[in-house]
Backbone as a ProteinNet text record, in pm:
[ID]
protein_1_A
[PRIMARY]
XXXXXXXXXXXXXXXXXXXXXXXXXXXXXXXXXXXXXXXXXXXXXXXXXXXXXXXXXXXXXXXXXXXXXXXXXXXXXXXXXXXXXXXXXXXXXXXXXXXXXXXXXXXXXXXXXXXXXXXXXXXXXXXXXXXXXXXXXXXXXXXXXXXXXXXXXXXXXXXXXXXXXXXXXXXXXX
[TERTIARY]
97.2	149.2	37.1	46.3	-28	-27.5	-130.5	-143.8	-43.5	-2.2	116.9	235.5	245.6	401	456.5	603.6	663.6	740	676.3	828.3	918	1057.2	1169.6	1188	1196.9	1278.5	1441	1516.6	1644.4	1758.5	1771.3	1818.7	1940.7	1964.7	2053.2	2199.9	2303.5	2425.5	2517.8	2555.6	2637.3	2745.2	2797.4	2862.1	2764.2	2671	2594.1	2549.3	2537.1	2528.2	2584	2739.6	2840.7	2875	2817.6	2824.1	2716.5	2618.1	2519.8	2607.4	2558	2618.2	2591.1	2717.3	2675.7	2697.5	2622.6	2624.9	2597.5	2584.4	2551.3	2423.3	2409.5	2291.3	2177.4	2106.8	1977.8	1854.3	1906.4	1717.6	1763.1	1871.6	1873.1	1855	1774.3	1751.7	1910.9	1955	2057.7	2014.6	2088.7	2108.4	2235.6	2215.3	2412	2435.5	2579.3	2653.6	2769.2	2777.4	2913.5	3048.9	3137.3	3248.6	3397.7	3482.7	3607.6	3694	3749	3809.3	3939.6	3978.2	4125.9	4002.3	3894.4	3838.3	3794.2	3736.3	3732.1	3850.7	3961.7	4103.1	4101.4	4118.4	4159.7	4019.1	3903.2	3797.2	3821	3823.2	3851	4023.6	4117.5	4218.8	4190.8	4167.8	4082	3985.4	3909.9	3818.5	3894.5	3976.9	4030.5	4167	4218.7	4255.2	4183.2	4101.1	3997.3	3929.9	3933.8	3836.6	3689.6	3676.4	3506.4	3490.6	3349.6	3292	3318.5	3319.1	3380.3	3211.4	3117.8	2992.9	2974.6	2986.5	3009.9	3129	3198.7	3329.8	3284	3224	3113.1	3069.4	2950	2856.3	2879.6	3009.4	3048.5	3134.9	3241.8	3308.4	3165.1	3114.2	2983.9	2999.5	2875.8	2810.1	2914	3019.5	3153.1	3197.4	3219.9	3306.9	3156.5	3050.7	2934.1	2947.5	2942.9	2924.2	3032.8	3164.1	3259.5	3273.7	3241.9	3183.8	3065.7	2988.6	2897.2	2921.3	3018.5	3040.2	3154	3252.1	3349.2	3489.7	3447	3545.1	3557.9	3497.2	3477	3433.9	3490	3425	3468.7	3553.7	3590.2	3664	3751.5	3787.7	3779.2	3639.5	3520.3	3455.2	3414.4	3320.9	3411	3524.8	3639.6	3665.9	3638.2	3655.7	3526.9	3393.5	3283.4	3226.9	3293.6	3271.9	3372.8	3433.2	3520.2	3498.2	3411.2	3313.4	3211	3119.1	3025.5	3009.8	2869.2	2798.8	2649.9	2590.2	2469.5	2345.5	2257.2	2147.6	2009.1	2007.3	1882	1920.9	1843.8	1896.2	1863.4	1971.9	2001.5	1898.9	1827.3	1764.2	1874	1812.6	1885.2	2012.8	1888.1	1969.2	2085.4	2040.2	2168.8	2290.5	2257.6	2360.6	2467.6	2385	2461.4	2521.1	2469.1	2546	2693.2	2648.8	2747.6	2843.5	2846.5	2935.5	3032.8	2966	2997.8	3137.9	3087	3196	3272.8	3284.5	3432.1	3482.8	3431.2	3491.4	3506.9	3600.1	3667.2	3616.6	3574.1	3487.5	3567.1	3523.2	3565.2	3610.8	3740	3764	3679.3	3631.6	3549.3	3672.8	3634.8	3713.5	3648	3497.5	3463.1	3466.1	3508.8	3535.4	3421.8	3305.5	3190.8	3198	3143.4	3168.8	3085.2	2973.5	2868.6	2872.6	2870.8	2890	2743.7	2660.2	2512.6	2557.9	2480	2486.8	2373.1	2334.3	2253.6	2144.1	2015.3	1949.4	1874.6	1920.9	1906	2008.3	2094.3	2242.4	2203.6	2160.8	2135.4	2138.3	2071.6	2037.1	2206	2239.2	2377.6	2450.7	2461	2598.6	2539	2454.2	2414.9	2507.2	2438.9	2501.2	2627.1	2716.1	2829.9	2972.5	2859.2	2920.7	2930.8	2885.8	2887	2985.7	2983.4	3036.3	3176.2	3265	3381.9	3464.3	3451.6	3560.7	3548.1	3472.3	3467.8	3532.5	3540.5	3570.9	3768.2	3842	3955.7	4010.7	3868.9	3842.5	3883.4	3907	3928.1	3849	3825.1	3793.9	3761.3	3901.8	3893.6	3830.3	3815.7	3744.8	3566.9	3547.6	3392.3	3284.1	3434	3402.2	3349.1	3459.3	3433.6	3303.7	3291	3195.5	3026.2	3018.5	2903.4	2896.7	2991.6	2957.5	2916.2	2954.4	2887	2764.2	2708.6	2577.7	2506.3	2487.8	2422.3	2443.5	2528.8	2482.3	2393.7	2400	2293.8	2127.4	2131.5	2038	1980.1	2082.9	2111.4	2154.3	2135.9	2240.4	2350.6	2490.6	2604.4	2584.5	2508	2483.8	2411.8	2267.3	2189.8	2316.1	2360.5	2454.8	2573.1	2598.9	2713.8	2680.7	2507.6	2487.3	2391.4	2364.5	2295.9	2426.7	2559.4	2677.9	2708.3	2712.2	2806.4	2686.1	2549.5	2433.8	2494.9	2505.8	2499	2615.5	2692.2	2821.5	2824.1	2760	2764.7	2751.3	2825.1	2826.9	2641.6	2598.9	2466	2460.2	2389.7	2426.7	2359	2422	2392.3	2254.8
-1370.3	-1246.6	-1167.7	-1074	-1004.6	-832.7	-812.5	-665.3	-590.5	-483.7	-437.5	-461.9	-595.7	-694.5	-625.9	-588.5	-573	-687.4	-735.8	-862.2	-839.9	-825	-737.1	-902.7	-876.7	-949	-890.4	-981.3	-948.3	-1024.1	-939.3	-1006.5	-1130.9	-1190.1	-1323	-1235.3	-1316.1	-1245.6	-1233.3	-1152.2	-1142.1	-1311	-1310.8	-1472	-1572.3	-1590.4	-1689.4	-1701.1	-1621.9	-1557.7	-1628.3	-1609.6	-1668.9	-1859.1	-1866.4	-1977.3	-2108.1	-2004	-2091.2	-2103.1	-2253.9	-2252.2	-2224.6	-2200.6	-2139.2	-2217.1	-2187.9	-2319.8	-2296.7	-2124.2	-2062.3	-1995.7	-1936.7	-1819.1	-1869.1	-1759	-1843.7	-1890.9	-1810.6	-1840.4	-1962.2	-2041.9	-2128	-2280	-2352.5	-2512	-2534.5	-2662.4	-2750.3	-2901.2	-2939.9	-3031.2	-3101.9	-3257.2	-3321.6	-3345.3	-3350.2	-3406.3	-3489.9	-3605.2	-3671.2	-3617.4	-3605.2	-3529.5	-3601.7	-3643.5	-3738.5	-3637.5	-3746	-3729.7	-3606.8	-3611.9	-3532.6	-3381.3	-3393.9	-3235.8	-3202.6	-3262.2	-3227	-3181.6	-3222.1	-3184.2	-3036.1	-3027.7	-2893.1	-2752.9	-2863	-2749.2	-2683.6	-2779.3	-2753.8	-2698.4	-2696.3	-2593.3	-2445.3	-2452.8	-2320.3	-2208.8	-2328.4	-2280.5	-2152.8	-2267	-2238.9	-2159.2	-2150.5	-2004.2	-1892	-1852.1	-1773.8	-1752.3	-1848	-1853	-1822.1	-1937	-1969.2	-2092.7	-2126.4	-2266.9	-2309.9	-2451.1	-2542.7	-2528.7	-2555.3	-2527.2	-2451.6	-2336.4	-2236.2	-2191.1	-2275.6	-2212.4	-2335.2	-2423.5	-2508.5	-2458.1	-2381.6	-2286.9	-2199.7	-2159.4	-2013.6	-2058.6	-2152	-2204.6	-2285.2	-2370	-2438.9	-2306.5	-2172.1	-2109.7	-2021.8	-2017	-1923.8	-1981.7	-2101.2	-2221.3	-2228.7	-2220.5	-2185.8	-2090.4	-1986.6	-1839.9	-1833.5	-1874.1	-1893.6	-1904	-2075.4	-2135.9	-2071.1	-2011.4	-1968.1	-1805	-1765.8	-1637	-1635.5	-1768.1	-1797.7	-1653.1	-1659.6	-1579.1	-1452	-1396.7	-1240.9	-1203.3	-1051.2	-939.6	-1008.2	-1054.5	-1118.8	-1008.1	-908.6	-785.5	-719.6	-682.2	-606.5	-640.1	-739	-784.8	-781.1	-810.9	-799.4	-615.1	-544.6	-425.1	-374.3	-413.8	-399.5	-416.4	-580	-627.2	-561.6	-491.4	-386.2	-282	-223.4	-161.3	-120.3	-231.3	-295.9	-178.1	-133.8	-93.6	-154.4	-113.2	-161.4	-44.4	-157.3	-64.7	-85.5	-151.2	-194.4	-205.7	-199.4	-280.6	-396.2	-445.9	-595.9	-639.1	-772.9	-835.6	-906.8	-937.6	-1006.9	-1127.8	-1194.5	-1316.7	-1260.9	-1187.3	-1148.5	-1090	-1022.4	-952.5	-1052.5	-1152.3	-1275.7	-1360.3	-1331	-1436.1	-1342	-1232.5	-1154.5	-1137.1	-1101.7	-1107.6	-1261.8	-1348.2	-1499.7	-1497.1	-1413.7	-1405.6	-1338.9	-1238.3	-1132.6	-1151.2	-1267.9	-1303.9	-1429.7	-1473.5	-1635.8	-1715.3	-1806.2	-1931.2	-2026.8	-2093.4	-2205.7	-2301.1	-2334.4	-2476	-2588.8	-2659.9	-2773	-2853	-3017	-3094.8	-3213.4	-3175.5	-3323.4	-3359.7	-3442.8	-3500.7	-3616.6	-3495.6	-3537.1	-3553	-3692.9	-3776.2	-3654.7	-3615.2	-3518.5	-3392	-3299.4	-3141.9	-3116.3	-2937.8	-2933.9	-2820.7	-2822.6	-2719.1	-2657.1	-2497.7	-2480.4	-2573.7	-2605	-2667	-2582.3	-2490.4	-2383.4	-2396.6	-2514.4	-2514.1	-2634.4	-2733.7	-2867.8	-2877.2	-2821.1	-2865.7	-2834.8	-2704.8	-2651.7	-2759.9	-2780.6	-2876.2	-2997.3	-3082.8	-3139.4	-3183.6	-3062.3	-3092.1	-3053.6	-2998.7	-2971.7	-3088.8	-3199	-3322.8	-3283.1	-3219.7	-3242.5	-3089.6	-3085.2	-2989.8	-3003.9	-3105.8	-3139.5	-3057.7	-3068.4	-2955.3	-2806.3	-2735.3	-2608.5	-2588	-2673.8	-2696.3	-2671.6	-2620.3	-2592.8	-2442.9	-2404.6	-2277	-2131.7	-2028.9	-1912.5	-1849.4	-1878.1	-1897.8	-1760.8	-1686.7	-1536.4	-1448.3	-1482.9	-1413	-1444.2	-1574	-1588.3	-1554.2	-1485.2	-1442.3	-1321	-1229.1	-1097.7	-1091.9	-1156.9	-1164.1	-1206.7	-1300.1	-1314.8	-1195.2	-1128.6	-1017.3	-891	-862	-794.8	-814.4	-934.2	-994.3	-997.8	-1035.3	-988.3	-803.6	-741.8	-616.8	-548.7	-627.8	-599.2	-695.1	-722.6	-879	-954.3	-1007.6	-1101.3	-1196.2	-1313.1	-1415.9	-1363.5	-1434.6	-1416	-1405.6	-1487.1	-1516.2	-1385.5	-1382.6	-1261.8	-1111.3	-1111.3	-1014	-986.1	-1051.1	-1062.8	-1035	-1064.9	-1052.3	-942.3	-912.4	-756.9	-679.4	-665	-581.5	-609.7	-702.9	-715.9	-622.3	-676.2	-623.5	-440.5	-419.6	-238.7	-215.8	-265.4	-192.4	-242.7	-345.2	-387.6	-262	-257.4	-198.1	-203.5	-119.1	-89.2	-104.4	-227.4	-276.2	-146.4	-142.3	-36.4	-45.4
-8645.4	-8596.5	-8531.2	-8452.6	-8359.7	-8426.1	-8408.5	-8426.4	-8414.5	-8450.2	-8378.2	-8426.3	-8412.5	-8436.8	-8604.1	-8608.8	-8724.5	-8744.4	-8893.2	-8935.9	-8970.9	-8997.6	-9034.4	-9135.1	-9283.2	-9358.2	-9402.4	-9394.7	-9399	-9528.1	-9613.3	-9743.6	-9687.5	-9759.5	-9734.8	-9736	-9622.5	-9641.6	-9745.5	-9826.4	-9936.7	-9952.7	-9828.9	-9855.2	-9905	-9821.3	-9836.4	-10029.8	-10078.6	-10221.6	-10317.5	-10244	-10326.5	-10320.3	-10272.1	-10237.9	-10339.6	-10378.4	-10507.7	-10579.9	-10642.6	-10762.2	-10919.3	-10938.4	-11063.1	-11155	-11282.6	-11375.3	-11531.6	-11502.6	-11645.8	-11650.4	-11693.8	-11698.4	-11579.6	-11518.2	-11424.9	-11523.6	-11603.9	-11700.7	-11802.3	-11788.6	-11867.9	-11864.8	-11891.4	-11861.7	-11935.6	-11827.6	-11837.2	-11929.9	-12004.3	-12059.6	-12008.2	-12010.6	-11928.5	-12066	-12101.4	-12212.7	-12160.6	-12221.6	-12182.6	-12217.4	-12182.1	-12192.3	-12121.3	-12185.4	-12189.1	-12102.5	-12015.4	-11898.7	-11906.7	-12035.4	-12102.9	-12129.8	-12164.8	-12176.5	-12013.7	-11964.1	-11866.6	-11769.4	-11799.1	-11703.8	-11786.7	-11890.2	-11975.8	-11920.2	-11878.6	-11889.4	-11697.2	-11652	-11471.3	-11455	-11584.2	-11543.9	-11595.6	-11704.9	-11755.6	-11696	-11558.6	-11548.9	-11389.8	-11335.3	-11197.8	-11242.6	-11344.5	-11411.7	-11380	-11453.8	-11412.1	-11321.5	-11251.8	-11114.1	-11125.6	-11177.9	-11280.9	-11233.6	-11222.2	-11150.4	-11309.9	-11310.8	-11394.3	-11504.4	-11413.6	-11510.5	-11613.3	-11531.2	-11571.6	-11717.2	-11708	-11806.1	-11908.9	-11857.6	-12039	-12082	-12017	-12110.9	-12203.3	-12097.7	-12223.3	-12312	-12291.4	-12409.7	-12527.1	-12490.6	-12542.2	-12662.7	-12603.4	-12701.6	-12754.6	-12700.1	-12755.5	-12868.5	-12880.5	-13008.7	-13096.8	-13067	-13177.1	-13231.2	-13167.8	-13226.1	-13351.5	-13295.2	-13357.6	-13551.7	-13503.2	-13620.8	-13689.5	-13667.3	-13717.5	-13802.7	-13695.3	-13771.8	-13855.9	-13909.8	-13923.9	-13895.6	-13753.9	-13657.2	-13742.8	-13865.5	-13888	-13760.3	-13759	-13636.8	-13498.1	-13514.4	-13353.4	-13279.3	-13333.3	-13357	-13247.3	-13342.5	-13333.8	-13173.3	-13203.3	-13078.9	-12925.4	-12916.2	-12860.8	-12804.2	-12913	-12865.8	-12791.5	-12829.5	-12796.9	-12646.7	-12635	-12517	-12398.3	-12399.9	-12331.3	-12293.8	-12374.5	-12369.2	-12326.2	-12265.9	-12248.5	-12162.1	-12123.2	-12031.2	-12000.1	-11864.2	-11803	-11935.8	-11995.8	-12090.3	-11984.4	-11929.3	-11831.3	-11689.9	-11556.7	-11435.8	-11472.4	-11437.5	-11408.8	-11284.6	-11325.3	-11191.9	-11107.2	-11008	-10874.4	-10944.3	-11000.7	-11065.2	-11169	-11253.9	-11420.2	-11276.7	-11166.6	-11109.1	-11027.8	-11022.3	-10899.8	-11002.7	-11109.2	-11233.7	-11318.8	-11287.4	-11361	-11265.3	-11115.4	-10987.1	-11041	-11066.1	-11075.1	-11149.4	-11260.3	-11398.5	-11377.6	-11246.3	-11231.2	-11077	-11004.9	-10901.5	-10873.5	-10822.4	-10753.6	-10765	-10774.3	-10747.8	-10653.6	-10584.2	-10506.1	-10594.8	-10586	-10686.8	-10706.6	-10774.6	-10797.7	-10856.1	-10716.2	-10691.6	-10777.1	-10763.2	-10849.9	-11022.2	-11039.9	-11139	-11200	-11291.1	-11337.4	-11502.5	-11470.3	-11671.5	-11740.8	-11682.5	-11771.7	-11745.9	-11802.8	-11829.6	-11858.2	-11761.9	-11757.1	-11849.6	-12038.3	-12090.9	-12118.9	-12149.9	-12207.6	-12320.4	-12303.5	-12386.3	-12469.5	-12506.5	-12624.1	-12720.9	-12674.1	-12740.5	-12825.7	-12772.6	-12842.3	-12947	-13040.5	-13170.9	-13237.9	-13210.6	-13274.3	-13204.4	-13085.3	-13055.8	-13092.5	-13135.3	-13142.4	-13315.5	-13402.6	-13539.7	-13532.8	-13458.2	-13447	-13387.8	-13362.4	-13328.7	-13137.7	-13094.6	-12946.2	-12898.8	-12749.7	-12702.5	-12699.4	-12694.3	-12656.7	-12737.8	-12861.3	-12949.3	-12923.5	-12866.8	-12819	-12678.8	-12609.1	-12463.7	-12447	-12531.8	-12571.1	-12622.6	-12613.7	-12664.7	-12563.5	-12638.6	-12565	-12410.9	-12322.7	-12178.7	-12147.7	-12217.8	-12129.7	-12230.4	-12343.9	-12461.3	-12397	-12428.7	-12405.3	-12279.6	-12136.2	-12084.9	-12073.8	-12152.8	-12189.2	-12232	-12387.9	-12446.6	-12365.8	-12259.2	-12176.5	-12067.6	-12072.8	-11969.7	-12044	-12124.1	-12195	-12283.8	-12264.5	-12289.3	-12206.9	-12043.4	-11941.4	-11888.9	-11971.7	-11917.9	-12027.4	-12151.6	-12292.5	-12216.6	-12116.3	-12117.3	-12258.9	-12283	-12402	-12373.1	-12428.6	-12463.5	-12512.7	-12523.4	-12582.2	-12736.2	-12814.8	-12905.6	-12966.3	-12943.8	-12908	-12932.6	-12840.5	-12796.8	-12925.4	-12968.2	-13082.6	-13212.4	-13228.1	-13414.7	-13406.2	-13292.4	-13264.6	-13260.6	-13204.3	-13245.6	-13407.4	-13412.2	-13583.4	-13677	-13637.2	-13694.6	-13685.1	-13591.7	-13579.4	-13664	-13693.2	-13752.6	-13894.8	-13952.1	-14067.8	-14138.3	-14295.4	-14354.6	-14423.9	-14457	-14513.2	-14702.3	-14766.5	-14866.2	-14965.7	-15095.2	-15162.7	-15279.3
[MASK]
++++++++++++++++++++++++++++++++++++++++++++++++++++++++++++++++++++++++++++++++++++++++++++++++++++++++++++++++++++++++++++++++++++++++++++++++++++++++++++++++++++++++++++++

């Protein structure tokens, strides 16, 4: 460039945006899991219900059917009313905002029909002892959505996000 010369950078067009794919949180490494042809039909109608990339609607069922089990569905309620709730506690970076856009607008249908599902590898060990992702993949879609959107406006995990609420309201032992 020459003395003088101004470079004008110009953010990418809002379409162009939508068009990444999404696959579940940006800050999260993917793991593939094998996944039977009958979950996969149930997970790509679920997903195009909602109008959620198919990736995308693993992850959150994935850590949604954990949380689940783990909290043996006490405070689901609760968390339900919470996540409704939800407000922004931080700005959101570029990425939590293009991931959270993700979760309350359309997705392009996904036509392909892939043996392996990319999940969180923060999930592993739990789906791992939980016998695999497939039994969560049947799971409440429009709940675990709620619930991850009100976890990226906490910048939390879902998980994160859920035992920090149950945490605030627990009764205080005597």
């Amino acid at each position: 460039m020459r003395s003088g010369q101004v470079l004008e950078l110009h953010p990418p067009a809002p379409r162009a945006l939508q068009r990444l794919p999404h696959r579940g949180r940006p800050s999260d490494r993917l793991e593939r899991w094998p996944v039977s042809a009958a979950s996969r039909e149930l997970l790509r109608d679920a997903a195009a219900e909602l109008g959620l990339a198919v990736g995308t609607a693993g992850c959150l069922l994935a850590e949604h059917g954990l949380l689940l089990q783990e909290i043996c569905h006490d405070g689901v309620e609760w968390l339900d009313a919470c996540a409704s709730a939800a407000t922004v506690h931080t700005a959101l970076d570029n990425a939590s905002a293009l991931y959270l856009r993700s979760l309350t607008t359309t997705a392009e249908p996904d036509d392909r029909d892939e043996e392996l599902i990319r999940l969180p590898s923060r999930l592993t060990n739990l789906l791992t002892a939980a016998g695999g992702p497939e039994i969560f993949l049947s799971g409440d879609l429009d709940q675990a959505r709620r619930w991850e959107q009100a976890a990226v406006l906490d910048d939390t995990t879902m998980t994160e996000w859920a035992y920090a609420t149950l945490r605030a309201e627990a009764p205080l032992d005597a």
